[in-house]
C-alpha positions in Angstrom: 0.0 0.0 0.0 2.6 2.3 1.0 4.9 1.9 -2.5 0.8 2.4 -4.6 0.5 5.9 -2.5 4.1 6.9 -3.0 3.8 6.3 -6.8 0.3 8.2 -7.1 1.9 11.4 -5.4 4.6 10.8 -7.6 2.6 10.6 -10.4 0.7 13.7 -9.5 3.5 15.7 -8.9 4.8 14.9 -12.0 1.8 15.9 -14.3 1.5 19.1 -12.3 4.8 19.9 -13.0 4.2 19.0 -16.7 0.7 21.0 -16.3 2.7 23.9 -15.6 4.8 23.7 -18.3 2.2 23.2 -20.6 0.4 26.3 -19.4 3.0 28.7 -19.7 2.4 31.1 -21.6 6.2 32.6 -22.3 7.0 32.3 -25.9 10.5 32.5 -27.0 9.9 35.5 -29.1 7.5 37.4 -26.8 7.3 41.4 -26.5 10.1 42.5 -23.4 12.9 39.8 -24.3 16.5 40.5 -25.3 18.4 38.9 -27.8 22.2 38.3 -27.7 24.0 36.6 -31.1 27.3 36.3 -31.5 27.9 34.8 -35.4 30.5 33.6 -37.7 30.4 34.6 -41.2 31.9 33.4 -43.9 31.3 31.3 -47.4 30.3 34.9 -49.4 29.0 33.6 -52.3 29.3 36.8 -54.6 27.5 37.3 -58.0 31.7 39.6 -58.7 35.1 39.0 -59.4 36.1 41.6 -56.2 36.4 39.3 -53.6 37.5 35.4 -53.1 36.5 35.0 -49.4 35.0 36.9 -47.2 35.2 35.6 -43.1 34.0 37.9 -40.1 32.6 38.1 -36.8 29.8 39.6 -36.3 27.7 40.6 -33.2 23.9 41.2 -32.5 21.6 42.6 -29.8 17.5 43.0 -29.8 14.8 44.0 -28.0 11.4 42.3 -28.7 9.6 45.5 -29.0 5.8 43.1 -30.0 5.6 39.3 -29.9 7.5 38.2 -32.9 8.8 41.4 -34.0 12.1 42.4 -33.0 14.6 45.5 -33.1 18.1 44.9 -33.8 21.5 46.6 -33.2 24.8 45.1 -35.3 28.6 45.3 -34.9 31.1 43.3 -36.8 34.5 43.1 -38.6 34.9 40.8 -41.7 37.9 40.4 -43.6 38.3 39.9 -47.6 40.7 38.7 -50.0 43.2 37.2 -47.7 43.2 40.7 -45.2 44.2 43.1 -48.1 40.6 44.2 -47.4 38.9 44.9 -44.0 35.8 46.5 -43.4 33.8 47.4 -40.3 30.2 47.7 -39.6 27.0 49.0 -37.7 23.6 49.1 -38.2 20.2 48.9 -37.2 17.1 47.0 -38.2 14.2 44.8 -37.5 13.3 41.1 -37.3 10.3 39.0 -38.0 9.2 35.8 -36.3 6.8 33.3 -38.1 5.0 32.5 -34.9 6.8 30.0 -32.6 8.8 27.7 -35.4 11.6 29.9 -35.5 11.9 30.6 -38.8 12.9 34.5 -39.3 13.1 36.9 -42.0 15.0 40.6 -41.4 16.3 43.9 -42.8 19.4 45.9 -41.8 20.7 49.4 -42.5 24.8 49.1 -42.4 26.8 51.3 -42.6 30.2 50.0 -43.7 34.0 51.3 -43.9 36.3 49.8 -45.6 40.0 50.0 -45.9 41.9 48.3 -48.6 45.5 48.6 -49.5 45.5 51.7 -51.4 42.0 53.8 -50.6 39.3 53.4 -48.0 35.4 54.3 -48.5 32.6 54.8 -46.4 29.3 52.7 -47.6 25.4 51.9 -46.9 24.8 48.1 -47.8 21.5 47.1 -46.8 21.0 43.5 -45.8 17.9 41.2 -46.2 18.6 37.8 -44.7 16.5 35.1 -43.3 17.1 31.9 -41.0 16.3 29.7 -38.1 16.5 29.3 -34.7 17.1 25.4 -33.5 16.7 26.0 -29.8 19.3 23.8 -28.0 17.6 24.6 -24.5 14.8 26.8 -23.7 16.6 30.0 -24.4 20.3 29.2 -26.2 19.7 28.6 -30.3 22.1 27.9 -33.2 20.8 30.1 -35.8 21.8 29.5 -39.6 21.4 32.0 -41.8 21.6 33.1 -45.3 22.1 36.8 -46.6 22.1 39.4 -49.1 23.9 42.4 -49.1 23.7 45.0 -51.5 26.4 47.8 -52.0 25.4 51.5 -53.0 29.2 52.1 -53.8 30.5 49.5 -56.0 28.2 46.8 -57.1 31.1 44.6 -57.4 31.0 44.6 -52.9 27.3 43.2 -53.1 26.3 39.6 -52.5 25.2 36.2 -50.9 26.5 34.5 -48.2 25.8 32.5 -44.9 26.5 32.8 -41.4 25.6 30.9 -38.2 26.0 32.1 -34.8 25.2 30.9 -30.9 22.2 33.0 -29.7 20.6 34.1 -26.2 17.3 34.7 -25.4 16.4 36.4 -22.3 14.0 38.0 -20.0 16.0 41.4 -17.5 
């Protein structure tokens, strides 16, 4: 008698726990979380003959400012054409969430400057991308993504590429 009662508390304590869970109502992309990325880009797949490989670091922070639909901040470094061409970045844009699947879609405003071995520029490259966030946990994800950048300057500094990065989700 005594291991049947210990097994039905157990049993209740476990689908209340479960219950709990299951009634949560915290969504991953929710309105009032931050976002954290840290990303590695590399593999530029360019439509030009100006670059051969492009690798960089790049950084991200957001603020959920609705469910779904976040703001984002960007920093990052990338280097080009075995480091005779560095550039760094910074911009600003948004992020979309397709409910809770973590399939995303985004916009960013960069600005870019650029130093090569005999002139530097200043640029605006806009950036459409889109990805997804494989949650390892309930807020760490590995986020592939794929990206297009477009140059205002010189056409031949637009193109595709892919980037995946380690992400945070979090409430303050």
């Amino acid at each position: 008698m005594k291991k049947v009662l210990m097994s039905m508390v157990a049993l209740v304590m476990a689908m209340s726990a479960n219950a709990q869970y299951l009634n949560d109502s915290n969504t991953p992309f929710e309105e009032g979380k931050m976002y954290v990325n840290a990303a590695y880009s590399g593999t530029t797949l360019t439509y030009s003959k100006s670059t051969d490989l492009k690798l960089g670091i790049n950084a991200k922070a957001g603020y959920f400012i609705i469910d779904n639909l976040m703001g984002v901040a960007v920093a990052g470094i990338n280097t080009m054409n075995k480091g005779d061409h560095l550039t760094a970045e910074l911009g600003a844009g948004a992020r979309w969430y397709f409910d809770t699947v973590g399939i995303y879609a985004g916009a960013i405003a960069k600005y870019v400057h650029t130093k090569e071995i005999d002139h530097r520029f200043d640029d605006f490259r806009p950036e459409i991308h889109a990805g997804y966030a494989f949650f390892l946990n309930r807020n760490i994800t590995l986020e592939p993504e794929a990206y297009y950048e477009h140059s205002f300057k010189d056409s031949d500094y637009s193109g595709f590429g892919i980037r995946i990065g380690l992400s945070i989700y979090f409430n303050l």
